[in-house]
Every structure is written in C-alpha cells, then in structure tokens.
C-alpha positions as CSV (number, residue, x, y, z in Angstrom):
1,X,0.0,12.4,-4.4
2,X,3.5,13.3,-3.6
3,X,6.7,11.5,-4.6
4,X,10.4,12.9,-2.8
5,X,13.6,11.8,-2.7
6,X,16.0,11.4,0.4
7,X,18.8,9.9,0.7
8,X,18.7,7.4,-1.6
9,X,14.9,6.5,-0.4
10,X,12.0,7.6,-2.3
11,X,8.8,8.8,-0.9
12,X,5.1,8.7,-2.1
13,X,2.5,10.1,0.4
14,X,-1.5,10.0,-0.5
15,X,-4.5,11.3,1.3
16,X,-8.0,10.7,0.6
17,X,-10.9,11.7,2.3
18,X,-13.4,8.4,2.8
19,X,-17.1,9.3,4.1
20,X,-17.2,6.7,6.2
21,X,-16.9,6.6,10.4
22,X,-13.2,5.6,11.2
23,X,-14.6,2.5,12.8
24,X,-16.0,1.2,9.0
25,X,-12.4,2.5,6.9
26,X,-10.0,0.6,9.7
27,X,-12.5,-2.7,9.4
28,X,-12.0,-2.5,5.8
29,X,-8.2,-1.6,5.4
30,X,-7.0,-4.0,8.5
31,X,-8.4,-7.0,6.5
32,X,-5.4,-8.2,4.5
33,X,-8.2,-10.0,1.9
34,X,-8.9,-7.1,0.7
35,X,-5.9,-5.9,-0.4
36,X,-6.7,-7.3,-3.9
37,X,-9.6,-5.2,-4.3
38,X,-7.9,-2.1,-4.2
39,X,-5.3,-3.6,-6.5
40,X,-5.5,-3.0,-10.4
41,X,-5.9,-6.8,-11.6
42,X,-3.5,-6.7,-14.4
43,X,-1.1,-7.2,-11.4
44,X,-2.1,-10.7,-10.6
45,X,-2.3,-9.7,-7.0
46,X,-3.1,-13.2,-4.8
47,X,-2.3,-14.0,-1.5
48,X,-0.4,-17.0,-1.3
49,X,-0.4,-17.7,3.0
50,X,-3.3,-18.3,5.2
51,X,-4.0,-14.7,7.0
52,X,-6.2,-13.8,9.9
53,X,-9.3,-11.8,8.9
54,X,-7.5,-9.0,11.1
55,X,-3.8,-7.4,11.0
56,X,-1.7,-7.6,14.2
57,X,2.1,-7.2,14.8
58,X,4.6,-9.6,13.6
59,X,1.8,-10.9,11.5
60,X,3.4,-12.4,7.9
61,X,1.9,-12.5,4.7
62,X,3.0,-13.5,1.3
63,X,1.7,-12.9,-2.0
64,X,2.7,-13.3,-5.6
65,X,2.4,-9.5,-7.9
66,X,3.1,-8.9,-11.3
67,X,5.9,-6.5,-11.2
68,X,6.4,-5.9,-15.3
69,X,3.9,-7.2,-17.9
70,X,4.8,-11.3,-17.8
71,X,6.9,-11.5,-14.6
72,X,5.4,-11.8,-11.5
73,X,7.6,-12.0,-7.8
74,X,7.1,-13.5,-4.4
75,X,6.5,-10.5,-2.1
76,X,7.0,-11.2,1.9
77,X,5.6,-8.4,4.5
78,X,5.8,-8.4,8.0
79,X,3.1,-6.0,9.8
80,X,5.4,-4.4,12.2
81,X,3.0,-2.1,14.2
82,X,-0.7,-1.5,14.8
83,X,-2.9,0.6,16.6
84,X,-6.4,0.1,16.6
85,X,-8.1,2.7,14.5
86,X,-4.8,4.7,14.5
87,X,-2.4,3.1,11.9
88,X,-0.7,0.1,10.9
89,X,2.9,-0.4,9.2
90,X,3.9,-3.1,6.8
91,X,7.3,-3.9,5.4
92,X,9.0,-6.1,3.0
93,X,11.4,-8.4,4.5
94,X,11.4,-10.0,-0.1
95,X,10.5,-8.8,-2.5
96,X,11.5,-6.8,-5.4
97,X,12.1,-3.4,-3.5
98,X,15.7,-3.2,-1.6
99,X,13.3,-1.7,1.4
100,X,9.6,-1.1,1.4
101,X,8.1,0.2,4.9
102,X,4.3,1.2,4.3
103,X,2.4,3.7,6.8
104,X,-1.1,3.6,6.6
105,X,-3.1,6.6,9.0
106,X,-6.9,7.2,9.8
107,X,-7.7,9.9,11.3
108,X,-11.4,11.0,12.4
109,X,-12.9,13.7,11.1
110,X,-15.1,16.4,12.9
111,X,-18.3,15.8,10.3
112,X,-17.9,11.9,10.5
113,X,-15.7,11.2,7.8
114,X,-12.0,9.5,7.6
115,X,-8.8,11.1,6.1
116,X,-6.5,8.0,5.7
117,X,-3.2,9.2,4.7
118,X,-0.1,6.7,3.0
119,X,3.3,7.1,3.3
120,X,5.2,5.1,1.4
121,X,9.4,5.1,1.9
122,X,11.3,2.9,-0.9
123,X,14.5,2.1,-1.8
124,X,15.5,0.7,-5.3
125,X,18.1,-2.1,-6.0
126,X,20.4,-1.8,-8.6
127,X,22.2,1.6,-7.4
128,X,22.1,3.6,-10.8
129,X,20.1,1.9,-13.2
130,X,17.9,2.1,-10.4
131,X,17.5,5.2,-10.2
132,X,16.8,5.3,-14.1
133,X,14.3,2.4,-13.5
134,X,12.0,5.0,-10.4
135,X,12.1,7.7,-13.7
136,X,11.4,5.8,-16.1
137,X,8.8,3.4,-14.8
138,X,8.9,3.0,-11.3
139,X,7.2,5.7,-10.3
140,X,4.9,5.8,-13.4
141,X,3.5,2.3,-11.8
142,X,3.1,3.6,-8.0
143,X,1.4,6.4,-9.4
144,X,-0.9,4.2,-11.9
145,X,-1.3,1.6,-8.8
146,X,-2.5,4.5,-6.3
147,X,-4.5,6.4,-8.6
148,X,-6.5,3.0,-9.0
149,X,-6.9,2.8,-5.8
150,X,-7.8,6.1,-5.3
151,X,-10.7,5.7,-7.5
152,X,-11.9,2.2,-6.3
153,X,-12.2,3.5,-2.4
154,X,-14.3,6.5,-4.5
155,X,-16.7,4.0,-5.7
156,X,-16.7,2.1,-2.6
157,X,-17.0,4.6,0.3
158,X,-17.9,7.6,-1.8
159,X,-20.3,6.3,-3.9
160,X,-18.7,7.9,-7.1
C-alpha cells in the first residue's frame, strides 16, 4: 500500500494477488452488492438506490457511510468507465471528499491467478485543516479500510 501526494491530490495504490481465474475476481468486484462485504462494518456501509447486479457506464449509486464514529454521509458515485475483465472507474459526484476517482485493474496472471490493482486519487476539502485532517486521520482510515479488505478477499479467494 502506497500513499503520494500531488498537487494537492493524494494517492493510495494497492495490489493483491487473488487465486482466482480473472473471469471469477471481475464477477465478484463488478457486483456493486458486494461492496459491503469488503467494507469494515463499523462503517454502516448500505446501499441506499436500486443497482443492477452488474456495473456499466454512467451507472449511479448512492449509499450512506460512516465517515467518523456517530456521523454517517450520503455518498453519490457515478461508474464512469468499464471494460469487461479489464477495469472499471468510479467517482464521487457527493460526498465527503472534494474529488474521489477510483481505478480498479485485473489483470490475468500466467499460473491462473488475478493481480487486481487500486488506485485511488483524492482531494480533501477544507484547504489546510485538510491537509492536517489526511495526517492525522484520513489516511489512518483508508489504510485501516484497505487493510480490511485486504484481509477479507484473503479469506475469500485465498482461503486464509
């Protein structure tokens, strides 16, 4: 897990290494229902629109997620791109990030497997105090909220 900072925007990219054929990893991560299972559940996470069982462009979805401990925000993402087995791209058009633009990648391995890469560009309202808020706990959370997921796909597709 790597966090950068560019011009204002901050950058988290992951990688993990699921032993599963790409064609079982894009089934499971193109599903916006499960979304919540890769999720810790002290955030609350629920969908709160009607989605296909399937992402596609342009498609909307909107959610409620507990941002601090007792406050929970509206959250609004657009899925701007797909490819089939390739990637997919969401972004916040609300929510509590000034921008959010999520790339999720599979790639097929030689032996069978899928690396699925994240890259994650965000930019923080609030201009200085901000910034403070990525140090402080920001980034702590992203971390916390990837490193749980992380672990779940382990269990899931690894069987650890």
């Amino acid at each position: 897990m790597k966090f950068r900072k560019h011009s204002g925007i901050y950058t988290l990219s992951t990688e993990q290494v699921l032993k599963v054929p790409i064609a079982q990893a894009w089934s499971f991560f193109s599903m916006p229902q499960n979304l919540s299972k890769i999720t810790p559940s002290h955030m609350g996470f629920d969908i709160t629109s009607t989605v296909d069982s399937k992402v596609y462009a342009g498609q909307i979805i909107t959610y409620r997620v507990g941002i601090l401990p007792g406050v929970k925000s509206n959250w609004v993402t657009e899925i701007t791109q797909v490819k089939e087995q390739e990637f997919f791209i969401d972004e916040q058009r609300f929510g509590p990030y000034k921008m959010w633009h999520h790339e999720h990648w599979f790639e097929e391995l030689p032996n069978g497997n899928t690396l699925m890469k994240d890259k994650i560009s965000y930019k923080i309202p609030f201009g200085f105090l901000g910034h403070i808020a990525q140090s402080v706990f920001i980034k702590k959370q992203l971390k916390g909220i990837f490193e749980h997921r992380f672990s779940t796909l382990e269990k899931l597709f690894n069987g650890r």
